[in-house]
C-alpha positions, 0 to 999 in steps of 0.5 A, spaced: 313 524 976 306 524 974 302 518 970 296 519 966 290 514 967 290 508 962 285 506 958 278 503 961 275 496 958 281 499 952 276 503 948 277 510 948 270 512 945 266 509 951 264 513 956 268 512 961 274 513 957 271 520 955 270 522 962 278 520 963 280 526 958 278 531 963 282 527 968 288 525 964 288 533 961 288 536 969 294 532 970 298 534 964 297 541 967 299 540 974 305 536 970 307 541 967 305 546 973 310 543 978 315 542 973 314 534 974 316 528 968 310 526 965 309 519 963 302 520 958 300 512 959 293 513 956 296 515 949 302 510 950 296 505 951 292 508 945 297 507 941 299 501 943 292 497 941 292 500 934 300 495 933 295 488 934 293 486 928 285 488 927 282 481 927 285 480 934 279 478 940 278 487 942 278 488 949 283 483 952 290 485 949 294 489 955 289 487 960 287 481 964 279 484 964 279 490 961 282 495 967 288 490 970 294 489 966 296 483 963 304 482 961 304 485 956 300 490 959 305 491 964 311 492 958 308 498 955 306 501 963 313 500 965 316 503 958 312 510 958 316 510 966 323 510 963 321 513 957 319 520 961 325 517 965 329 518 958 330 511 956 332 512 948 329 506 944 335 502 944 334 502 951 327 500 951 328 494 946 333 492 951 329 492 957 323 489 953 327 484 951 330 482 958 322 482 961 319 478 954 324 473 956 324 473 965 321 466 967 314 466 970 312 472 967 305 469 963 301 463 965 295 460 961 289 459 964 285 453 961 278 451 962 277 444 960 270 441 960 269 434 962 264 431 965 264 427 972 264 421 970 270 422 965 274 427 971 273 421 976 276 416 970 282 420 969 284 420 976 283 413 976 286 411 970 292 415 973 292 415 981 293 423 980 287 429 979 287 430 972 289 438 973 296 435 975 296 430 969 294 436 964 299 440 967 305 435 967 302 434 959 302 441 958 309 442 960 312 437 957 309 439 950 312 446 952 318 443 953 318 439 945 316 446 943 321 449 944 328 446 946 333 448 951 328 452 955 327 450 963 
């Protein structure tokens, strides 16, 4: 099987993007050539962004920086593979929604500014770093937001 690249910064028309057409059309040949499925990734991707609603943040919506994939990312990588496999739809959707429910498979990064003084009181107050007292909160607001889930 033979992939085509993704998208870089998810902008089609910057210029690295540009010079991908070239790439991504010489291995759609040498697919074709060789007999090889092929898992045309950079459309999927294309398509992809244009399902997120227009005023969504650009840039950050399949990837963690705008080369490296986020989850959901992965998702549409991993569907162009067992597409080009052969997977129907209905297969697909399975397989979306057994990944959408694994655990573990998205983490929140959060920055809190605070200053020294306040950081020093928390951990005083509590007798524990206040990053150990946000993340107890914050999974203890995950678990009242959504019931029944480990």
């Amino acid at each position: 099987m033979v992939l085509t690249s993704t998208m870089i910064r998810e902008d089609q028309s910057n210029g690295l993007n540009q010079k991908l057409l070239g790439y991504n059309a010489a291995l759609k040949e040498l697919a074709a050539s060789k007999g090889c499925l092929l898992a045309d990734l950079n459309t999927r991707m294309q398509d992809k962004l244009k399902t997120f609603p227009e005023d969504a943040p650009k840039g950050k919506q399949l990837t963690r920086d705008g080369v490296h994939m986020n989850a959901y990312g992965n998702i549409m990588m991993a569907s162009g593979v067992l597409a080009a496999f052969g997977l129907s739809q209905e297969e697909l959707a399975a397989c979306e929604a057994a990944w959408k429910s694994a655990p573990n498979t998205m983490s929140i990064r959060l920055q809190v500014g605070m200053s020294i003084a306040d950081y020093e009181a928390i951990q005083n107050k509590t007798g524990q770093s206040p990053e150990t007292v946000f993340a107890r909160f914050l999974e203890e607001k995950k678990a009242e937001l959504l019931p029944g889930k480990k």
